[in-house]
C-alpha positions as a Markdown table, in Angstrom:
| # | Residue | x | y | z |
|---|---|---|---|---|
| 1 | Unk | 27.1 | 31.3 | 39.2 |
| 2 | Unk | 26.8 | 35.1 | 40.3 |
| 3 | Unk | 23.4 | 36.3 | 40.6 |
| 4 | Unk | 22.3 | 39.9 | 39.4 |
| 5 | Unk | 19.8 | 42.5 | 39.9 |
| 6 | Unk | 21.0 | 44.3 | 36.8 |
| 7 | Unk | 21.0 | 43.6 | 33.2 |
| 8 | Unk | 23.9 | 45.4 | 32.3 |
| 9 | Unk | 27.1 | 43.7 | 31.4 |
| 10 | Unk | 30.3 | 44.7 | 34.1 |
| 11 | Unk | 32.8 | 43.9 | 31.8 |
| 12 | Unk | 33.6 | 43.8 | 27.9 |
| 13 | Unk | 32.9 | 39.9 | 26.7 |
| 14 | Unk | 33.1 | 38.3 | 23.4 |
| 15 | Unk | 29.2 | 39.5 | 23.2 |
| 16 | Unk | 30.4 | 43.0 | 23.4 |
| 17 | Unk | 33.1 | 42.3 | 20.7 |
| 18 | Unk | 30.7 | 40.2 | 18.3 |
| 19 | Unk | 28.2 | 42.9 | 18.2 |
| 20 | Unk | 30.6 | 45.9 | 17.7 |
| 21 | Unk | 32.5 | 44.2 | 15.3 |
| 22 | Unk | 28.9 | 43.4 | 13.4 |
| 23 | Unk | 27.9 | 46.9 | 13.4 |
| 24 | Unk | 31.2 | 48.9 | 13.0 |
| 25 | Unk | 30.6 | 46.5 | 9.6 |
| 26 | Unk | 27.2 | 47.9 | 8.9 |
| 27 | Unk | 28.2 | 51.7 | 9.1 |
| 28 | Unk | 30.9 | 50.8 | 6.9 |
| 29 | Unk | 28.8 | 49.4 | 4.4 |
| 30 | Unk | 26.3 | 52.4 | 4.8 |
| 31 | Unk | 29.2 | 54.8 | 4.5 |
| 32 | Unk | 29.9 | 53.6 | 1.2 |
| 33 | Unk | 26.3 | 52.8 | 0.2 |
| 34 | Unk | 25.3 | 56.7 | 0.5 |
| 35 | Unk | 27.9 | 58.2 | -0.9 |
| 36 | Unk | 27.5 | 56.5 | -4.3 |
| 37 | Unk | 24.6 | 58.6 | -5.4 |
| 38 | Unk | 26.8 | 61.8 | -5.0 |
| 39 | Unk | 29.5 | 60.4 | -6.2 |
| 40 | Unk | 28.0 | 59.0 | -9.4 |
| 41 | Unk | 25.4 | 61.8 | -10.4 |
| 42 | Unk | 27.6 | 64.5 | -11.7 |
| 43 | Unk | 29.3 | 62.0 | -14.5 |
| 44 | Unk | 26.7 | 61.3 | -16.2 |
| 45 | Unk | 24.7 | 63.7 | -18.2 |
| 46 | Unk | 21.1 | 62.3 | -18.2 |
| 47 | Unk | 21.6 | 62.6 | -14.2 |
| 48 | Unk | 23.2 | 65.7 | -13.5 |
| 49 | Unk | 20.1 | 68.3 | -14.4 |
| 50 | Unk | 18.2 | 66.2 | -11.9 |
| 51 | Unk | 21.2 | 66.1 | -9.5 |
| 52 | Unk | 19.2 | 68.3 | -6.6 |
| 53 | Unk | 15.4 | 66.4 | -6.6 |
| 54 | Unk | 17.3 | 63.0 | -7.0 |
| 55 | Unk | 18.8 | 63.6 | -4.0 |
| 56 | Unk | 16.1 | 65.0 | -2.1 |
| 57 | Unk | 14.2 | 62.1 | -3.4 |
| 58 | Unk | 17.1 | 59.9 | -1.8 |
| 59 | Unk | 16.2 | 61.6 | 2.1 |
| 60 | Unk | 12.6 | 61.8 | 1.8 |
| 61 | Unk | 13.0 | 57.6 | 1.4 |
| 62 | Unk | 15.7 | 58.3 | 3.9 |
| 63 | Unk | 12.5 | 59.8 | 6.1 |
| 64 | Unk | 10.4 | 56.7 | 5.8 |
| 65 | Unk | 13.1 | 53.7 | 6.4 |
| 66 | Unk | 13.8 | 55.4 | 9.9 |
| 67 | Unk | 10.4 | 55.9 | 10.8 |
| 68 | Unk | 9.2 | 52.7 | 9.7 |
| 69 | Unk | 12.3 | 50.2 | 10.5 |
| 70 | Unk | 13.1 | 52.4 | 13.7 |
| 71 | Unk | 9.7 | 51.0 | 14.7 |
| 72 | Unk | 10.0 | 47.4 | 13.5 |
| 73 | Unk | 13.2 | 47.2 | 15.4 |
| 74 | Unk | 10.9 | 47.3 | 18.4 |
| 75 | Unk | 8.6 | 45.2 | 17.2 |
| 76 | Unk | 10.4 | 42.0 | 15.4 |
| 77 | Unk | 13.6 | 42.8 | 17.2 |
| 78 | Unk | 16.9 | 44.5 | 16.1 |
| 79 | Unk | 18.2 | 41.3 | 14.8 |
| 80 | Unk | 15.8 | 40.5 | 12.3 |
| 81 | Unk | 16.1 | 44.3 | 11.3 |
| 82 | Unk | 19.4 | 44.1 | 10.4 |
| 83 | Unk | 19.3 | 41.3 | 8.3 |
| 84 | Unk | 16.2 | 43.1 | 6.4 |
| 85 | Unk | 18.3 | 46.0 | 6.0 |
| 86 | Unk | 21.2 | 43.8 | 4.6 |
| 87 | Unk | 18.6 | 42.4 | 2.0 |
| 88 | Unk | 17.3 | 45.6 | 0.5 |
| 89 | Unk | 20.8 | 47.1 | 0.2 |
| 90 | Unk | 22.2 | 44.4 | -1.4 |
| 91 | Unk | 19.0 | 44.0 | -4.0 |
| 92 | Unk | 19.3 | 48.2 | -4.7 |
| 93 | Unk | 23.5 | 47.9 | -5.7 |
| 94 | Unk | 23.3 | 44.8 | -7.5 |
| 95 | Unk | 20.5 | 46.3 | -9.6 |
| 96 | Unk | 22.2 | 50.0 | -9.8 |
| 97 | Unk | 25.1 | 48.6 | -11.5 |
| 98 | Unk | 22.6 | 47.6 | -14.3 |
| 99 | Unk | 20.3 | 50.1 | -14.1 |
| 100 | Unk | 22.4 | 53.8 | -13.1 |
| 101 | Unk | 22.3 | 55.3 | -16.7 |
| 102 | Unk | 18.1 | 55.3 | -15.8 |
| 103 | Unk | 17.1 | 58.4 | -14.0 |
| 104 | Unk | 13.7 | 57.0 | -12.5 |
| 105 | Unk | 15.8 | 53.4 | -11.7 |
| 106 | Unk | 18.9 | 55.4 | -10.3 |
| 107 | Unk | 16.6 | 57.7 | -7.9 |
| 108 | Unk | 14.3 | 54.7 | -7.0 |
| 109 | Unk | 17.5 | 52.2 | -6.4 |
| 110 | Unk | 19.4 | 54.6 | -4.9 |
| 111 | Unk | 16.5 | 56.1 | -2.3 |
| 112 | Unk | 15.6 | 52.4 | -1.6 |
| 113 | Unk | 19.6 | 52.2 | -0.4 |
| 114 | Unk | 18.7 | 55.1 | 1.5 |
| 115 | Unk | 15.7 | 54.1 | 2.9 |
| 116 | Unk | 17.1 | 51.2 | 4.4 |
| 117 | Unk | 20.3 | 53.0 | 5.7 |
| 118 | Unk | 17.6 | 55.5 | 7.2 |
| 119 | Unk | 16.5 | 52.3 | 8.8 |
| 120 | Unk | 19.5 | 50.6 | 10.6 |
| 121 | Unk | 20.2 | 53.6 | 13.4 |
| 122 | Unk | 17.3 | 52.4 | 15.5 |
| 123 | Unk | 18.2 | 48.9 | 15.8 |
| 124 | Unk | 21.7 | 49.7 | 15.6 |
| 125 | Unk | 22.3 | 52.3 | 18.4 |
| 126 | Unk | 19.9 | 50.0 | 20.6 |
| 127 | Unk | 22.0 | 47.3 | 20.4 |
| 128 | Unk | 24.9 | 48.7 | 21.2 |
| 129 | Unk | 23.7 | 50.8 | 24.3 |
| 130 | Unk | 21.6 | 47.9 | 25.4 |
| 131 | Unk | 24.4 | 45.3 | 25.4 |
| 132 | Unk | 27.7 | 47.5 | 25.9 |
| 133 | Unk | 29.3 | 47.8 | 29.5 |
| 134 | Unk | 28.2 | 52.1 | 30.7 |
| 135 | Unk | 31.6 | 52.6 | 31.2 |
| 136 | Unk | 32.2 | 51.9 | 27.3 |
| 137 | Unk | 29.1 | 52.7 | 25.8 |
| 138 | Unk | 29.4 | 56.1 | 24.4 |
| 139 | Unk | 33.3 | 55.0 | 23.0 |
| 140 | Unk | 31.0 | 51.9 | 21.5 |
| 141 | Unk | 28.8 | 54.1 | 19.7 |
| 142 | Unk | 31.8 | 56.7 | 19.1 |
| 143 | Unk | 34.1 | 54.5 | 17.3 |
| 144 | Unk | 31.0 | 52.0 | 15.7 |
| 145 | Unk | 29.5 | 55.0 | 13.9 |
| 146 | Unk | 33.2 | 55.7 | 12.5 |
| 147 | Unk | 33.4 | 53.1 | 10.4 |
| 148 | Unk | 30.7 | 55.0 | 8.0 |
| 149 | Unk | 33.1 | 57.6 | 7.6 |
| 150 | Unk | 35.6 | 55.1 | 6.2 |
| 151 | Unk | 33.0 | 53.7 | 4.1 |
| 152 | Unk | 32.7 | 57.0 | 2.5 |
| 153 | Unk | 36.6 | 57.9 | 2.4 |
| 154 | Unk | 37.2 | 54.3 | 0.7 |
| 155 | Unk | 34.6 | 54.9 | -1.5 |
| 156 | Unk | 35.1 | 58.6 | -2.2 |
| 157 | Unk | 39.2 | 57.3 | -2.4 |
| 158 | Unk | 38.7 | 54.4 | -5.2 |
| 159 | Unk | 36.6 | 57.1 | -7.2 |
| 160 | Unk | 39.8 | 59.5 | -7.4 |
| 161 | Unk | 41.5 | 56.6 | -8.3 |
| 162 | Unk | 39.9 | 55.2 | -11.3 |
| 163 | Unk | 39.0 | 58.8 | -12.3 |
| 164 | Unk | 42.6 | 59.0 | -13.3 |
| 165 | Unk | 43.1 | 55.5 | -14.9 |
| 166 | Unk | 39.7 | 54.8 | -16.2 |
| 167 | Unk | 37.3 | 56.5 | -18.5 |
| 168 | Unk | 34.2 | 57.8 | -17.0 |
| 169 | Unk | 31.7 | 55.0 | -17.8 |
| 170 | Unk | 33.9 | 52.4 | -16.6 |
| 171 | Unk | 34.8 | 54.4 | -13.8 |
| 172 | Unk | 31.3 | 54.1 | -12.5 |
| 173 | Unk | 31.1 | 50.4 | -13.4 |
| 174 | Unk | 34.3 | 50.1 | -11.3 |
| 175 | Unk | 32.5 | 51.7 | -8.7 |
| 176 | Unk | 29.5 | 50.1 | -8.0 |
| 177 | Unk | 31.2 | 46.7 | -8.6 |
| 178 | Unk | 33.6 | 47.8 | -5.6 |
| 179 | Unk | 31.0 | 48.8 | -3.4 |
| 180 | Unk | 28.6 | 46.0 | -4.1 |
| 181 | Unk | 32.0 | 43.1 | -4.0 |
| 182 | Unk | 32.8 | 44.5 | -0.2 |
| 183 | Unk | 28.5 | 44.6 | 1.0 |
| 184 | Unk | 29.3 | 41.1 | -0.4 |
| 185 | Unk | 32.0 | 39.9 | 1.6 |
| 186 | Unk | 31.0 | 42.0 | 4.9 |
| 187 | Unk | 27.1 | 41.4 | 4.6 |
| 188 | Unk | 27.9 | 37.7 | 6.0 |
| 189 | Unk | 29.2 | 39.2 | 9.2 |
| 190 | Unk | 26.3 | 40.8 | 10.0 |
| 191 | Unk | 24.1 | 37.4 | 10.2 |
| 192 | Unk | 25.4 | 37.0 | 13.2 |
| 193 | Unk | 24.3 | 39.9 | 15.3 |
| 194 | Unk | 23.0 | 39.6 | 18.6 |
| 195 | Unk | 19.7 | 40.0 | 19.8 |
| 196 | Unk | 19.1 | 42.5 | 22.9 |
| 197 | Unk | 18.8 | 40.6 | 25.7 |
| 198 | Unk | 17.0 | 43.9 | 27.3 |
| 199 | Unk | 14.4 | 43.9 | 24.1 |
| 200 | Unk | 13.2 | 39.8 | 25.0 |
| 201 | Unk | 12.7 | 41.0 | 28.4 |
| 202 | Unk | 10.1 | 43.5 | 27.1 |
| 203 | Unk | 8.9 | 40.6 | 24.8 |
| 204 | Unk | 8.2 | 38.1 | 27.5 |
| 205 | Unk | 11.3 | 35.8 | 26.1 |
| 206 | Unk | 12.5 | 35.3 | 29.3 |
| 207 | Unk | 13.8 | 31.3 | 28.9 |
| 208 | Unk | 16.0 | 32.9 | 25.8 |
| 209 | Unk | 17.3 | 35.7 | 28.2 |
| 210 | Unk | 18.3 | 33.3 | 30.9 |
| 211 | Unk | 19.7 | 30.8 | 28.2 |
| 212 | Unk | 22.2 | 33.8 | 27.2 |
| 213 | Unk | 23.0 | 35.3 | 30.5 |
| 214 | Unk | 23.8 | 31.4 | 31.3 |
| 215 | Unk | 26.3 | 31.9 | 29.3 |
| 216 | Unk | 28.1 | 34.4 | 30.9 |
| 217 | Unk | 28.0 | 33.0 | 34.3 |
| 218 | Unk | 24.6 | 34.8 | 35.9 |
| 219 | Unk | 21.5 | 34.2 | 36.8 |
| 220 | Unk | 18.7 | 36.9 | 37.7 |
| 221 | Unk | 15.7 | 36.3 | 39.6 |
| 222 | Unk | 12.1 | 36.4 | 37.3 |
| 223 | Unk | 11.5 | 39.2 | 39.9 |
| 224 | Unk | 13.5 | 41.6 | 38.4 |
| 225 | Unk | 13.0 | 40.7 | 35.0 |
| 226 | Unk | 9.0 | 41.0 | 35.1 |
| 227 | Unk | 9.9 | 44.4 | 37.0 |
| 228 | Unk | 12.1 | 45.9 | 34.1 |
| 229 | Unk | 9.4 | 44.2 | 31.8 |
| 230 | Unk | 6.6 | 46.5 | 33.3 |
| 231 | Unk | 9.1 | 50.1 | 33.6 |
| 232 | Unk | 10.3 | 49.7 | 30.4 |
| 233 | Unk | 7.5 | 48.4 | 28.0 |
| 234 | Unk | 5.8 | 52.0 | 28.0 |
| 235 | Unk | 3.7 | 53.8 | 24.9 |
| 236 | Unk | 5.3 | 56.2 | 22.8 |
| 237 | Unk | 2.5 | 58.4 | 24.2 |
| 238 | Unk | 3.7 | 58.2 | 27.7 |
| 239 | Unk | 7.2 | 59.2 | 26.3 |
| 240 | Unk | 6.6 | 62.2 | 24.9 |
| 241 | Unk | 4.5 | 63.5 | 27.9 |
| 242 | Unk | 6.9 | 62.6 | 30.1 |
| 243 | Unk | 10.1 | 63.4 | 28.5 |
| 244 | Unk | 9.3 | 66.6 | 26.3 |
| 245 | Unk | 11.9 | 68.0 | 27.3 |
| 246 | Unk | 14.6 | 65.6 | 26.6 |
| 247 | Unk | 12.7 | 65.2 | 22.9 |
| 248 | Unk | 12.8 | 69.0 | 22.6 |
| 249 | Unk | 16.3 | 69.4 | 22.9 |
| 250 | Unk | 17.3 | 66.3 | 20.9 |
| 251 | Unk | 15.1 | 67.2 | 18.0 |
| 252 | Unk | 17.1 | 70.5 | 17.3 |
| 253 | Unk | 20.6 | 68.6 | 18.5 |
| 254 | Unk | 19.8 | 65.9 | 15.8 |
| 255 | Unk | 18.5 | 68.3 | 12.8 |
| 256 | Unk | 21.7 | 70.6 | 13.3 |
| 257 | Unk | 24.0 | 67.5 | 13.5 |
| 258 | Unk | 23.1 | 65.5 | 10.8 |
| 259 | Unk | 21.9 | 68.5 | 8.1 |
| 260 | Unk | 24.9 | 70.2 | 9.2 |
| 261 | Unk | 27.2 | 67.0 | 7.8 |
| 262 | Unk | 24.7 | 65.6 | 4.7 |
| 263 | Unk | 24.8 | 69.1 | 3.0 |
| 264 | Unk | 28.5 | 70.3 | 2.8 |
| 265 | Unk | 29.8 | 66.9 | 2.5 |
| 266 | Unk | 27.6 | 65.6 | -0.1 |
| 267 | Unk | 25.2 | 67.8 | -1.7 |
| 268 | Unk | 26.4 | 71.5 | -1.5 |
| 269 | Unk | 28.6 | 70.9 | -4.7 |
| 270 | Unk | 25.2 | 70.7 | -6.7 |
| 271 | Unk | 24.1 | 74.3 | -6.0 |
| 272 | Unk | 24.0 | 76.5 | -9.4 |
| 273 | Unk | 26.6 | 78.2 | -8.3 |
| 274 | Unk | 29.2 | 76.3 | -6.0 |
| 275 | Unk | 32.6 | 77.9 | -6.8 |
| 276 | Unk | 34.6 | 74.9 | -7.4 |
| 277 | Unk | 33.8 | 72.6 | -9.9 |
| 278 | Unk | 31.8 | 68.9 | -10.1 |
| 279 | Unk | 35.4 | 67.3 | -10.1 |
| 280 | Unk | 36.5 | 68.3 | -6.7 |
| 281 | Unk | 33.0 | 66.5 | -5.4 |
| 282 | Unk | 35.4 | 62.9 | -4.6 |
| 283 | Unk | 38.2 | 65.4 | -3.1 |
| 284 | Unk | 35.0 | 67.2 | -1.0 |
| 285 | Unk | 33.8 | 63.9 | 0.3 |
| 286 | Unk | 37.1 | 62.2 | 1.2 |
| 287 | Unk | 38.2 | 65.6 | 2.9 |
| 288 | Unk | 35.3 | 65.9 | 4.5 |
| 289 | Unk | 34.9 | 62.2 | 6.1 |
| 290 | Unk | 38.5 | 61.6 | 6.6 |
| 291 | Unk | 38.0 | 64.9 | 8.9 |
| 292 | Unk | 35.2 | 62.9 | 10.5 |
| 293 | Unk | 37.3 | 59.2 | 10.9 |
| 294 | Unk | 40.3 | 61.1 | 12.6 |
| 295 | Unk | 37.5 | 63.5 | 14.7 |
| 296 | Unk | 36.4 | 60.1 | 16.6 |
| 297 | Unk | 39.9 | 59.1 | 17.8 |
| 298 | Unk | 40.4 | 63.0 | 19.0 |
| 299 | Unk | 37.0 | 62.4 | 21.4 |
| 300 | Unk | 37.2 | 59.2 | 23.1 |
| 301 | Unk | 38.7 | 60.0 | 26.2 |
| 302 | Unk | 36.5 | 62.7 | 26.9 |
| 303 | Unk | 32.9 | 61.3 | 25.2 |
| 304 | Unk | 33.0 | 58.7 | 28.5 |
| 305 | Unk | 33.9 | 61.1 | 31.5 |
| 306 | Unk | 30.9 | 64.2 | 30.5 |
| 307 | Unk | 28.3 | 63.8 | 27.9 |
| 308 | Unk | 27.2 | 66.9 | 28.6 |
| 309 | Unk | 30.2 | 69.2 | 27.9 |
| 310 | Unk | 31.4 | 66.8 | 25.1 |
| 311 | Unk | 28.0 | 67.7 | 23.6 |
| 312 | Unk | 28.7 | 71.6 | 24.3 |
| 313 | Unk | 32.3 | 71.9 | 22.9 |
| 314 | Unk | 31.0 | 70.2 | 19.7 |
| 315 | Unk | 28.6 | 72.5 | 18.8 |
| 316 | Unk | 30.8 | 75.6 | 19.8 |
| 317 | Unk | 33.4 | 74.1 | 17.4 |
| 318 | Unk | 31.0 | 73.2 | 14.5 |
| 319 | Unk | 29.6 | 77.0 | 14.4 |
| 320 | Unk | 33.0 | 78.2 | 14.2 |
| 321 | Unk | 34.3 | 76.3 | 11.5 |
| 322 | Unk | 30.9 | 77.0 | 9.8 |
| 323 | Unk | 31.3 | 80.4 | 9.9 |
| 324 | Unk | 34.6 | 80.5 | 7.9 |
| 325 | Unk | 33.3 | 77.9 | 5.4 |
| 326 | Unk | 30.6 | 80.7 | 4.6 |
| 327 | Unk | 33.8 | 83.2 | 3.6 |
| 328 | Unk | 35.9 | 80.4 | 1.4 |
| 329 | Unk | 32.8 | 80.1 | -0.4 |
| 330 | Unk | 32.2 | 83.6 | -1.1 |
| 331 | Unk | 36.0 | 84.6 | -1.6 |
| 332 | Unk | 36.2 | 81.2 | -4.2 |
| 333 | Unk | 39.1 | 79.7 | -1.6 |
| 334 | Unk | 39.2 | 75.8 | -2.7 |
| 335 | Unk | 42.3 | 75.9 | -0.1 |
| 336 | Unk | 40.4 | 77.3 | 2.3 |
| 337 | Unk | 37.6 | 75.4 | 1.8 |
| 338 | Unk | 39.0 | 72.1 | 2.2 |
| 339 | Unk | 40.6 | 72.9 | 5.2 |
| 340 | Unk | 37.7 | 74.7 | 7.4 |
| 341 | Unk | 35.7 | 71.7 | 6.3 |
| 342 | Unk | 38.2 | 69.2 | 7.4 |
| 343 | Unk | 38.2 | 70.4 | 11.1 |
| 344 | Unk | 34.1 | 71.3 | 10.6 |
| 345 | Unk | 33.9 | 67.9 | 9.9 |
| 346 | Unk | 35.8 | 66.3 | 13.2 |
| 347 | Unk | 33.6 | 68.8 | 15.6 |
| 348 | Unk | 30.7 | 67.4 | 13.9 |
| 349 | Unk | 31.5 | 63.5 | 14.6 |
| 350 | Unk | 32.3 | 64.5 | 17.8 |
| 351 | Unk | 28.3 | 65.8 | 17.9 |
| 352 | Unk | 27.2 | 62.9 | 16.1 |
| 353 | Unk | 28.5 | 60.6 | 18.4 |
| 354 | Unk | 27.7 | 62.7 | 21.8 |
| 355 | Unk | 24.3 | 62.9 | 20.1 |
| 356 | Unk | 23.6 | 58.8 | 19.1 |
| 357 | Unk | 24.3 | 58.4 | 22.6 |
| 358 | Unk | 22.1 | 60.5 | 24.2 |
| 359 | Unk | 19.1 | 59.2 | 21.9 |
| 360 | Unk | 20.0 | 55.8 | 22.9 |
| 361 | Unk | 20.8 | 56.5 | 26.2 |
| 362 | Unk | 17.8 | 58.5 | 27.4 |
| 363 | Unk | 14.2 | 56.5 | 26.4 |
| 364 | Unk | 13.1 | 53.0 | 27.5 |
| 365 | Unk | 13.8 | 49.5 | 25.9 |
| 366 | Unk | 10.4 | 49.2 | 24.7 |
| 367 | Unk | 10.5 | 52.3 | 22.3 |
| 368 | Unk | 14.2 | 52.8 | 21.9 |
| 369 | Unk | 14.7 | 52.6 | 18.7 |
| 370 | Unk | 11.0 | 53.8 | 17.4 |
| 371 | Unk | 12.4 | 56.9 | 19.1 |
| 372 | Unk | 15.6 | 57.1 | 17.6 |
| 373 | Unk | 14.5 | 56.2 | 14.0 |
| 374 | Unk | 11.8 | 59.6 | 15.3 |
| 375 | Unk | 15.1 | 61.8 | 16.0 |
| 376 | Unk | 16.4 | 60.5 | 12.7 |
| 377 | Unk | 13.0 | 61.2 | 10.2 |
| 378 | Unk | 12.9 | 64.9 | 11.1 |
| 379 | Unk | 16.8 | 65.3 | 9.9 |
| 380 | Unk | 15.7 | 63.2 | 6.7 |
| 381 | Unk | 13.0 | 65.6 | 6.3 |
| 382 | Unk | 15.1 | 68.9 | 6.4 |
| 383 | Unk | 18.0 | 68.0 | 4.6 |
| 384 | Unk | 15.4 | 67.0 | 1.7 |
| 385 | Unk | 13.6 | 70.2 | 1.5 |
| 386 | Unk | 17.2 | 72.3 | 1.5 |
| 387 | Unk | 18.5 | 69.5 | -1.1 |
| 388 | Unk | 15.2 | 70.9 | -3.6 |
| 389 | Unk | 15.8 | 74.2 | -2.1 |
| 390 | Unk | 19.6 | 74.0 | -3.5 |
| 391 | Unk | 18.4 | 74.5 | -7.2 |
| 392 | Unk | 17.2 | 78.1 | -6.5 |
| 393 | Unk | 19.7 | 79.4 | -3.6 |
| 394 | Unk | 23.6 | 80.0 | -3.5 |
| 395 | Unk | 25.9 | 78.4 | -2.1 |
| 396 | Unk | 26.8 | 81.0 | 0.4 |
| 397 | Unk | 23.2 | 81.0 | 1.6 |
| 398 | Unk | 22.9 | 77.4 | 1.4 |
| 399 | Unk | 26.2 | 77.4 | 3.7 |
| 400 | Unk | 24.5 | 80.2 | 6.0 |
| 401 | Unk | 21.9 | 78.2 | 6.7 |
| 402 | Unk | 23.9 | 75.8 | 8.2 |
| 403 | Unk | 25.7 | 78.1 | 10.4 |
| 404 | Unk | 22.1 | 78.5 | 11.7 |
| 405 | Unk | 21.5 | 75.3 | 12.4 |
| 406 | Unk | 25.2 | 75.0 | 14.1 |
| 407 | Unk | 24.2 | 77.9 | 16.0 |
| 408 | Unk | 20.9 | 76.5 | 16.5 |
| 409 | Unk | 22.5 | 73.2 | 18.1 |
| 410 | Unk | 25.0 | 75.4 | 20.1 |
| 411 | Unk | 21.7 | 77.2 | 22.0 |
| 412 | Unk | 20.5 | 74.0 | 22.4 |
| 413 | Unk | 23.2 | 71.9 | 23.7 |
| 414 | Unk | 23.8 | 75.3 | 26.5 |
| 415 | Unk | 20.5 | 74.4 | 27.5 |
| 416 | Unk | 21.5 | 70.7 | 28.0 |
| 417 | Unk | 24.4 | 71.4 | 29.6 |
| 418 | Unk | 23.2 | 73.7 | 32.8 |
| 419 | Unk | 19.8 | 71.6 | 33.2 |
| 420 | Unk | 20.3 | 68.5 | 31.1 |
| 421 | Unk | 20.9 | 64.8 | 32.7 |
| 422 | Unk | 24.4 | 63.9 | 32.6 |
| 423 | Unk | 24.0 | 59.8 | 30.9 |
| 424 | Unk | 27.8 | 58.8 | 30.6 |
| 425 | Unk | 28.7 | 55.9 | 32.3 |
| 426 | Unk | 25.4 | 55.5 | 33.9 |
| 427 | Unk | 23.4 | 52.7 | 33.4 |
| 428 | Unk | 20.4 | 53.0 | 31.1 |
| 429 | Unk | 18.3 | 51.9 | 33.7 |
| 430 | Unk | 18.7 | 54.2 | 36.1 |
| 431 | Unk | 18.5 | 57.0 | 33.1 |
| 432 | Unk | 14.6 | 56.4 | 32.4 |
């Protein structure tokens, strides 16, 4: 038996496999849990007029499920989180498909779905950087996270589909039985995820921990597991003094990131006057997350050799690409349009991903994913009041904004990049 003064993994084991397997399965499922609200509204009349406050609706309950399952994660563990978030968004599909036509039981169904999607990043993204080998973990993350953009291009894919073989009210049936037939079959996977062997450290499980490292051939003295015990089960008060800078510039990464990708992909069709029409929404959101799937592929061999720069070029890309989105929208381009928000769209899963990783990277066991469910409330928040704000603004404004928030990002991610700590393929021990 090899003995240890580490608790991270060398190598990738069947551990490593089981859990990214389980939760490339969850962001599949959440891919094509969220986009079924966008997807649906605009067919059906009694929704439509409330198309923008739905939606906001959706994020504010987006808000709350990260801030209060991003906690419970660290309190109950990210194992019994997942299978709570499995619960509630099986019991808000299997109840949309009877209740959708209902505007007050399709905004409360679909922002409970969103609430518990809002939910799974904290325990998800701990998992996977508290199990997954350094040398792997930002590919882990990377490639995991993908799978929600092939939720949303299967999803977005089967509603072009039956648009053109099926008339609209069965189209939507069609829909929602798809979606809740594969949470069905997948949701069985995700019983079996693992629980972080760093989290029952900070619990005091330590039998549990050495009943699992058995397992894998090592052993590690109660020394240094009573030591990591004590560095890493810290108050969230103690974080922010002591790592405001980090939280600083991780705030404005996450809000430009994440806004930057809810808005164009999903919601900016809804504006008064979006140029194209409520048809093209499907053809926006498989464009736009297809863009996405392929962007992951394009960054693994860099996302694991510099977070830092991968971070930087991101960013620079994503204000680009933003910038001519602005002019297809004023010039009416659909061509255009599509295309600029293709390759927007691959710069910002390469931020996403650079960006996941650094939240899960840089903060202790003990409040890792309190803090990332934190990182994740605040882009819930914004992306809610734009959503209400789309009813009285353009598009071309609404797209504007965005570019700020790109730009935003960019300044931010300069600032991480000359005096930022560089976290690939470190352990995240050493990065607290």
């Amino acid at each position: 038996m090899s003995k240890s003064t580490t608790l991270d993994f060398t190598s990738w084991t069947s551990e490593q496999w089981r859990l990214f397997i389980i939760t490339s399965i969850s962001f599949l499922i959440d891919g094509l849990i969220f986009s079924i609200s966008p997807l649906i509204i605009y067919s059906i009349n009694t929704l439509v007029k409330y198309a923008t406050y739905i939606l906001g609706i959706n994020m504010i309950f987006w808000t709350l499920g990260s801030i209060l399952l991003g906690r419970l994660g660290d309190i109950i563990g990210r194992k019994l989180t997942f299978l709570i978030v499995l619960i509630l968004e099986f019991l808000s599909i299997g109840l949309l498909y009877i209740f959708y036509t209902n505007v007050i039981l399709f905004t409360f169904l679909t922002s409970l779905a969103c609430f518990s999607i809002g939910g799974e990043f904290g325990a998800a993204f701990s998992a996977i950087a508290e199990l997954t080998p350094p040398d792997h973990r930002g590919k882990a993350i990377l490639l995991a996270s993908n799978f929600w953009n092939l939720g949303a291009v299967i999803i977005s894919s089967l509603s072009l589909l039956y648009k053109y073989f099926i008339n609209p009210i069965l189209q939507i049936k069609y829909l929602l039985a798809s979606t809740l037939v594969i949470v069905v079959l997948t949701g069985f996977a995700r019983i079996g995820f693992p629980e972080s062997i760093r989290w029952l450290v900070i619990k005091g499980r330590i039998d549990d921990v050495k009943r699992i490292l058995l397992k894998y051939n090592i052993k590690l003295d109660d020394n240094v597991l009573n030591e990591y015990k004590v560095k890493h089960n810290v108050s969230i008060g103690k974080i922010f003094s002591k790592y405001s800078y980090r939280i600083a510039i991780l705030l404005i990464l996450t809000i430009a990131v994440y806004v930057t990708y809810f808005i164009p992909t999903f919601y900016l069709p809804y504006t008064p006057d979006f140029p194209f029409s409520y048809n093209t929404i499907p053809l926006i959101i498989l464009i736009s997350n297809l863009g996405s799937f392929i962007g992951a592929f394009l960054l693994i061999p860099i996302i694991d050799r510099g977070r830092r720069i991968s971070t930087f070029i991101s960013l620079l890309g994503g204000f680009i690409t933003a910038l001519i989105m602005i002019f297809s929208i004023v010039f009416k381009n659909i061509y255009i349009f599509l295309i600029t928000l293709f390759w927007n769209m691959v710069f910002s899963q390469w931020s996403w991903s650079c960006i996941s990783a650094l939240q899960s990277e840089l903060f202790p066991t003990g409040v890792r994913s309190t803090i990332i469910g934190f990182f994740v409330s605040f882009e819930g928040i914004l992306t809610a009041i734009l959503t209400f704000l789309e009813a009285f603004l353009t598009a071309s404004i609404c797209m504007t904004i965005i570019a700020l928030l790109w730009l935003a990002g960019l300044i931010a991610s300069l600032s991480w990049l000359i005096r930022g700590v560089e976290s690939a393929r470190i352990s995240v021990d050493l990065l607290v």
